[in-house]
C-alpha positions, 0 to 999 in steps of 0.5 A: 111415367105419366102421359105427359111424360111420355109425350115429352119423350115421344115429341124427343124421339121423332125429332132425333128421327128427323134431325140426326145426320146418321145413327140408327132410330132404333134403340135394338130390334124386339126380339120378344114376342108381344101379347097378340093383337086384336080388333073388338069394340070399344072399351073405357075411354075419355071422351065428350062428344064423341063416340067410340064405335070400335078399336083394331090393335094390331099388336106388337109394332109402333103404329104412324098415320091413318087413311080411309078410303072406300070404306077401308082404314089404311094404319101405317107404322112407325120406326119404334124401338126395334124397326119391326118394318110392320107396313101398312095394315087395311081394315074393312070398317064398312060396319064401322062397329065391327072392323076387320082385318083383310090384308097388310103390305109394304111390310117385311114379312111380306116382302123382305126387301123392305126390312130395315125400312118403315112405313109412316104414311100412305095415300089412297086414290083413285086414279084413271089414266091411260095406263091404270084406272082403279085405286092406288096407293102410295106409301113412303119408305124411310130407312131406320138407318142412315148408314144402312146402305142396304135398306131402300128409301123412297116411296112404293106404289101399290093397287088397291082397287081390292083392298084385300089383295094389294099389289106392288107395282114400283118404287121410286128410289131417292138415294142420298135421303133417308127417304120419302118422309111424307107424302101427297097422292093426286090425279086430275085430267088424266094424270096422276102424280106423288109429291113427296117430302125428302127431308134434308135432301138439298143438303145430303145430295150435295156433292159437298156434302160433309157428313161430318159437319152436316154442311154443304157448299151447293144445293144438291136435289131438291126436298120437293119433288113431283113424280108423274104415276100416270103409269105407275109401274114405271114412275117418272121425276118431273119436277123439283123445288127447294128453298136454297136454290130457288130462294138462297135459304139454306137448310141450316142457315142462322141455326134453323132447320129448313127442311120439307116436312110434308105436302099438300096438294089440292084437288086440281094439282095446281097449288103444292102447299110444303110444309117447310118447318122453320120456314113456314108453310111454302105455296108453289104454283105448279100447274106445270109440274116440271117448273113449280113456282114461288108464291109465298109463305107464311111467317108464324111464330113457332117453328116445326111447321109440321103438316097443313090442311087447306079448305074453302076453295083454297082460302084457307090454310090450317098448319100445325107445328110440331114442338112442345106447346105446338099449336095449329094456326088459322091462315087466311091464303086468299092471296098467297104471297101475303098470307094474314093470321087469323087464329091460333087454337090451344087446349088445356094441357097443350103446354106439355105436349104437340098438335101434329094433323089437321083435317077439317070437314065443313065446319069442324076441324079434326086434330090428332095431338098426341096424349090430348087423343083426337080433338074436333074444333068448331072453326066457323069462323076460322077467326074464333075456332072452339072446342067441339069434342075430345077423345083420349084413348084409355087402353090397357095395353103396353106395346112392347116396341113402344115407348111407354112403361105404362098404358099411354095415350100417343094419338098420331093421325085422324082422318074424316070418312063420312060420318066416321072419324078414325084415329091413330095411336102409336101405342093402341093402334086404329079408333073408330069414331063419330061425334055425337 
């Protein structure tokens, strides 16, 4: 199976996740052992402009998104083939050569009641409020079964000011969904808030809902929703938005799919950008959290708007598109209800695959895209962006709860912390970086 091929099926799988009413997303739980993980420098790789320091696998499980915070590496993970509920795993990367493996949580060895779950994404921040100051972390929680009434869905939300003894403190359950797919973590003036993506929720809560047809009549609870963890022991709705009670776009409308995907929120919490799929990327005013409101959305030509990056004092929006040659765009969002193309940016081979992340620090943006690994783009300016770096993970290793036969390159999250970039692959697990 080539890399090319692998992705194709990868791009198929996590698509199935998301579209399917029910069933399970996990073929069979792996129920062999699998070679022991481990954390070491790095080895061969294809790389220009970049350095590889280090790489942490952590071994058998499929692995999600990456997040550094103080120092530390936050790897999440995905569903798989056997729903192996791995959590989050932390590693010191203060010596960024030398990465360390200090804790794991949001994991069913941990804490069985998250078996049947997984754990894609996590947020770290600190937070300072009445009732807590210190760093929190808020990670999603999706059922690996729709028709698994058993397995929670939603988020939880943990300390971490010491992230070698993370420390559970609540969930937020959203019955009705699959759970929070992704997720935003913000604290500004005294409060803290998550925002959370509920994939399909206006129409899965419905009290019409037909399973059946995957139809509805009227909107249930919204995809976006705003829960106040100013004390996080006891989270708290707020506010909610979706597109077919406040626009009339239904989910399903005109054979599209209509969803949140993800959020963003900037640093203030006064502007939610939803990455809607096929509806683009929808901004909301929601400096009051109980009444977010409608300021416009971009029209791009490709569909699966997948996650967005915002930048320059909020003038500029970087979106990206989950799809078979999905590629990122450059928006100029300085007024939002009009929103102007600028850009868009492709790489050789990205006919055969997907961009998924964006992050951008200063002049660069950082992309994970799948087999073409971490790509770094030169997007001064955002009108030309350029290849500055790539990397592409060259491991040995077969993850037995993978989808590969063969040693692959699946690369899923990035993320900028200082001088290090960290990379996330599905199949080899945490890579830590630094352009050169």
């Amino acid at each position: 199976m080539t890399i090319k091929v692998v992705a194709r099926v990868v791009l198929v799988a996590a698509v199935a996740v998301l579209a399917l009413p029910g069933g399970s997303a996990a073929a069979h739980p792996d129920d062999e052992p699998g070679p022991p993980g481990h954390v070491g420098g790095g080895g061969a790789a294809t790389s220009v402009g970049f350095e590889l320091l280090a790489q942490a696998n952590p071994g058998t499980g499929s692995n999600a998104d990456v997040y550094g915070f103080g120092g530390f590496a936050y790897l999440a993970s995905w569903v798989g083939q056997g729903c192996l509920s791995k959590g989050v795993r932390v590693y010191d990367v203060r010596r960024p050569r030398q990465p360390a493996l200090v804790s794991t949580f949001a994991d069913a060895a941990s804490d069985p009641t998250l078996v049947g779950t997984w754990t894609e994404k996590v947020i770290v921040q600190r937070v300072r409020t009445r009732w807590f100051n210190g760093v929190l972390a808020a990670v999603s929680v999706q059922a690996c079964s729709r028709t698994d009434q058993q397995a929670f869905r939603g988020f939880a939300v943990y300390d971490v000011t010491n992230p070698s003894r993370p420390r559970h403190l609540s969930r937020y359950a959203a019955p009705g969904t699959r759970g929070s797919h992704e997720i935003w973590l913000g604290s500004h003036a005294g409060r803290a808030y998550v925002y959370t993506a509920l994939i399909r929720s206006e129409l899965t809560t419905s009290p019409t809902y037909d399973p059946v047809a995957n139809d509805a009549t009227v909107p249930g609870r919204a995809d976006f929703r705003i829960v106040d963890v100013s004390k996080p022991s006891s989270p708290r709705d707020v506010g909610e938005w979706g597109a077919w009670r406040q626009l009339g776009i239904k989910p399903n409308a005109d054979g599209r799919a209509n969803f949140v995907h993800s959020v963003r929120v900037d640093d203030r919490l006064r502007t939610a950008y939803l990455s809607y799929w096929d509806l683009g990327t929808v901004i909301l005013d929601i400096r009051h959290p109980s009444r977010p409101r409608y300021l416009g959305r971009t029209t791009p030509e490709q569909g699966a708007t997948h996650s967005a990056f915002i930048a320059r004092g909020g003038r500029l929006l970087v979106e990206t598109h989950e799809l078979l040659a999905g590629l990122p765009v450059y928006w100029d969002i300085s007024h939002p209800a009009r929103p102007v193309q600028l850009s868009t940016f492709s790489i050789e081979g990205f006919e055969e695959d997907s961009v998924h992340d964006p992050k951008v620090q200063g002049r660069t943006t950082f992309f994970s895209w799948y087999s073409l690994g971490v790509v770094a783009v030169d997007s001064s300016p955002p009108t030309q962006p350029t290849l500055r770096a790539q990397f592409v993970p060259d491991s040995d290793y077969v993850n037995p709860d993978f989808f590969c036969t063969e040693p692959c390159a699946q690369v899923w999250g990035v993320f900028v912390m200082g001088d290090v970039v960290l990379g996330s692959d599905m199949n080899s697990g945490l890579y830590i970086l630094r352009l050169t």
